[in-house]
C-alpha positions as CSV (number, residue, x, y, z in Angstrom):
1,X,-20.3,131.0,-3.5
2,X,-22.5,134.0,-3.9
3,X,-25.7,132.2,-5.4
4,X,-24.7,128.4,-3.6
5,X,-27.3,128.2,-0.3
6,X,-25.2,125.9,1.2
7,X,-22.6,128.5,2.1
8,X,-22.8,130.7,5.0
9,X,-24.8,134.3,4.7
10,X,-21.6,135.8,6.1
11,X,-19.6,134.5,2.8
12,X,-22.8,134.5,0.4
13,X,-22.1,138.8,1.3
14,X,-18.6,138.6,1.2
15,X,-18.6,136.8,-2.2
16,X,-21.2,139.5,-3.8
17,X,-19.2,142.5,-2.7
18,X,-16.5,140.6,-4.8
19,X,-18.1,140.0,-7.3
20,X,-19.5,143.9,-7.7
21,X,-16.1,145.3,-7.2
22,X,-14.9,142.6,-10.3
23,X,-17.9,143.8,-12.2
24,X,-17.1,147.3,-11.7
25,X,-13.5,146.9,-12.4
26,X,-13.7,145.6,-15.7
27,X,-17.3,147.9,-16.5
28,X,-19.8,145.2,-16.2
29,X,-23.2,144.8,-14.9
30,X,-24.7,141.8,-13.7
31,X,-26.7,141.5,-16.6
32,X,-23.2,140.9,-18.4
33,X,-23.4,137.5,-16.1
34,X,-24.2,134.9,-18.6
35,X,-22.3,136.8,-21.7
36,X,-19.3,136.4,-19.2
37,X,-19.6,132.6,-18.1
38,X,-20.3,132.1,-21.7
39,X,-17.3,133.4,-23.1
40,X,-15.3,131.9,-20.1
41,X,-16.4,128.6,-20.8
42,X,-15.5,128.7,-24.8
43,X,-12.1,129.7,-23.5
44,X,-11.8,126.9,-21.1
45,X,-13.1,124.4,-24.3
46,X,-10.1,126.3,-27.1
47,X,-7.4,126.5,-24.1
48,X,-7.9,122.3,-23.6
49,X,-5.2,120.3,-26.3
50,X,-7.1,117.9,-28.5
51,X,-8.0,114.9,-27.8
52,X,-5.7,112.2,-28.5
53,X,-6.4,110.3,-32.4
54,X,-8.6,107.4,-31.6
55,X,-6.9,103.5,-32.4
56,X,-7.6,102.9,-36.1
57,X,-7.9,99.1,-34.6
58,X,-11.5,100.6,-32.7
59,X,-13.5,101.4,-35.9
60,X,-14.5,99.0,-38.8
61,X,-15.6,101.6,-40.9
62,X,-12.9,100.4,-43.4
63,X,-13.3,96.7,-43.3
64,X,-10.6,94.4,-45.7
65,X,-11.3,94.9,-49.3
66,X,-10.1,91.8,-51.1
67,X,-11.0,94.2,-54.5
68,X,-7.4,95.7,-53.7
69,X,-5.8,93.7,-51.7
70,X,-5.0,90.0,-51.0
71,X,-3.8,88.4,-47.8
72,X,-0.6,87.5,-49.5
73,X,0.3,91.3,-50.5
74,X,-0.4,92.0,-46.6
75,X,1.9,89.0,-45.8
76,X,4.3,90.3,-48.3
77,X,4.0,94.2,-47.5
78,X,5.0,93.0,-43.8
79,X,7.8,90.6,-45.1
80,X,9.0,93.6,-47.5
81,X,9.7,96.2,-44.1
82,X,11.9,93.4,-42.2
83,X,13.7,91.6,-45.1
84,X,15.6,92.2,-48.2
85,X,14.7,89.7,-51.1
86,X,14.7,90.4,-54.6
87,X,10.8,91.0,-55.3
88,X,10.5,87.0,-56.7
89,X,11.8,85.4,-53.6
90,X,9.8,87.5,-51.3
91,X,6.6,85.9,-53.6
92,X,7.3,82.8,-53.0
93,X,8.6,83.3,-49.4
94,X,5.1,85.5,-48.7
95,X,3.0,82.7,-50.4
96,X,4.7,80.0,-48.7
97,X,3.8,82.0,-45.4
98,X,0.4,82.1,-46.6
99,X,0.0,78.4,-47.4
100,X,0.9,77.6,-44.1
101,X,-2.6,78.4,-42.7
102,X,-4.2,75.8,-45.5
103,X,-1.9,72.9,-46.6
104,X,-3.7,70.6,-44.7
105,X,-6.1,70.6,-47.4
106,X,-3.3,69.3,-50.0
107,X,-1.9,65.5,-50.2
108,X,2.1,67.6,-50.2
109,X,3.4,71.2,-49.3
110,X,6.8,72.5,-50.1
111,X,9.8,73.2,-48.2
112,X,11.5,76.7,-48.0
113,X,15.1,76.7,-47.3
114,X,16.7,80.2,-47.2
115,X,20.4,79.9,-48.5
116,X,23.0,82.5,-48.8
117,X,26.9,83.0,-49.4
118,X,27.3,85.0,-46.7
119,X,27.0,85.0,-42.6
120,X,24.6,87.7,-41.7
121,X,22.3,87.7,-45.1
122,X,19.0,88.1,-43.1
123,X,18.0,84.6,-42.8
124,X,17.7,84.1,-39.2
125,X,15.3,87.4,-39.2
126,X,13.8,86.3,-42.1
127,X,12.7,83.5,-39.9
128,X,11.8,85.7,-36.8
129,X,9.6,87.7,-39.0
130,X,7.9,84.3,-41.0
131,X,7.6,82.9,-36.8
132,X,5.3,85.9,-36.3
133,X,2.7,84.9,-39.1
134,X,3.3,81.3,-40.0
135,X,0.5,78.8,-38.7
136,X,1.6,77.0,-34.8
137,X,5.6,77.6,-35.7
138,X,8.0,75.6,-33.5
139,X,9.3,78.0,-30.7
140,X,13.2,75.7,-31.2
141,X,15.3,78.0,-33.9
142,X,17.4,74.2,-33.5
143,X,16.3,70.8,-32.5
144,X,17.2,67.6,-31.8
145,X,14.8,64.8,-33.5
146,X,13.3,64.1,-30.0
147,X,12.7,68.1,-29.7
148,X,11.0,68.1,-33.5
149,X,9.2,64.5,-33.1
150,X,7.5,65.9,-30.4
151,X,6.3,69.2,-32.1
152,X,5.1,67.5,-35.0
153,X,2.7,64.9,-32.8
154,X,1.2,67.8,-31.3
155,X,-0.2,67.9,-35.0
156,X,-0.7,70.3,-37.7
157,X,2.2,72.8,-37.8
158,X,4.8,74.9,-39.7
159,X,8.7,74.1,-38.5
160,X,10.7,76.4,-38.5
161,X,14.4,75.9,-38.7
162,X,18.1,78.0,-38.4
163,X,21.5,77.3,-39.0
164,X,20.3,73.6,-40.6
165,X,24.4,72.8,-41.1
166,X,24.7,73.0,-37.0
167,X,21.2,70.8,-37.1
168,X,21.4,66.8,-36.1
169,X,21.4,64.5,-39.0
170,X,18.8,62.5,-37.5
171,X,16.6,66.1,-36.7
172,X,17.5,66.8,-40.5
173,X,15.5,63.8,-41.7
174,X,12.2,64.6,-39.4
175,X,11.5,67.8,-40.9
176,X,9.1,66.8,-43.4
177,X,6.2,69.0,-42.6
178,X,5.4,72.7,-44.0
179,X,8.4,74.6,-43.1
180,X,10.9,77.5,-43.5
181,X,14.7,76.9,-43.2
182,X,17.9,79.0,-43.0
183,X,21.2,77.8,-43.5
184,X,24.5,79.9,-44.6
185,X,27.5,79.2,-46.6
186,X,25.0,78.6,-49.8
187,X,25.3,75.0,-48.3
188,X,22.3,72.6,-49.8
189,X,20.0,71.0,-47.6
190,X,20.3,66.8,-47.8
């Protein structure tokens, strides 16, 4: 307020007198001013927390480098934090993930049907996590052949199947596309 011209002389005075009796106080001359407003300022800069770590999604200073790494190990590195499979299965599982982005380009693709002795083996998340990186997956865990007719004329896609023994018969015999199915009891498909 002392040095502003905008305030009032009455409170420019009042605001000298202050700042002379601070000065004073603490043994300090106004030539100590900009040693003071210096030191103040780096204090106000160390007393402020640190910025937050910037999204490693904002830079591309690291860029992919297919010398290390493949898009199948990153579909299989991902597979590998949701799902249990002995390291062969998770291959072909990954691969098969992978292929879905390209088996247009290939007179047949294969089928993956996940199979296992017991309820509650990991299938049906096995599918949730293959749903999140498979090319245009059916939203339907089931389907009736009307339901998977229809997804398949909508063209190019990867179906995605669960609990195949509760399936249709007729909905069994339209899943001829790319795919990925579940199905418990160690029960084969038809």
């Amino acid at each position: 307020m002392w040095v502003d011209e905008n305030t009032p002389q009455g409170e420019r005075d009042n605001a000298e007198r202050k700042l002379d009796a601070w000065l004073k106080r603490h043994g300090k001359t106004r030539g100590d001013i900009p040693v003071i407003l210096a030191q103040a300022a780096a204090d106000d800069a160390a007393a402020q927390p640190s910025p937050p770590p910037s999204d490693p999604r904002d830079h591309t200073s690291h860029p992919f480098d297919n010398s290390q790494f493949t898009p199948a190990d990153l579909v299989e590195g991902i597979v590998a934090k949701y799902v249990t499979m002995k390291p062969h299965f998770r291959v072909i599982y990954s691969l098969c993930i992978c292929l879905s982005h390209v088996y247009t380009r290939f007179a047949i693709a294969p089928r993956v049907s996940l199979e296992s002795d017991v309820p509650d083996g990991g299938k049906t998340t096995a599918l949730d996590v293959a749903k999140d990186l498979l090319f245009r997956p059916n939203l339907d865990a089931l389907g009736t052949g009307a339901s998977i007719r229809e997804f398949l004329d909508q063209g190019p896609g990867s179906a995605t199947l669960d609990e195949l023994d509760q399936l249709q018969s007729e909905a069994k015999k339209r899943c001829c596309c790319s795919g990925i199915s579940a199905t418990s009891g160690g029960r084969k498909l038809g």
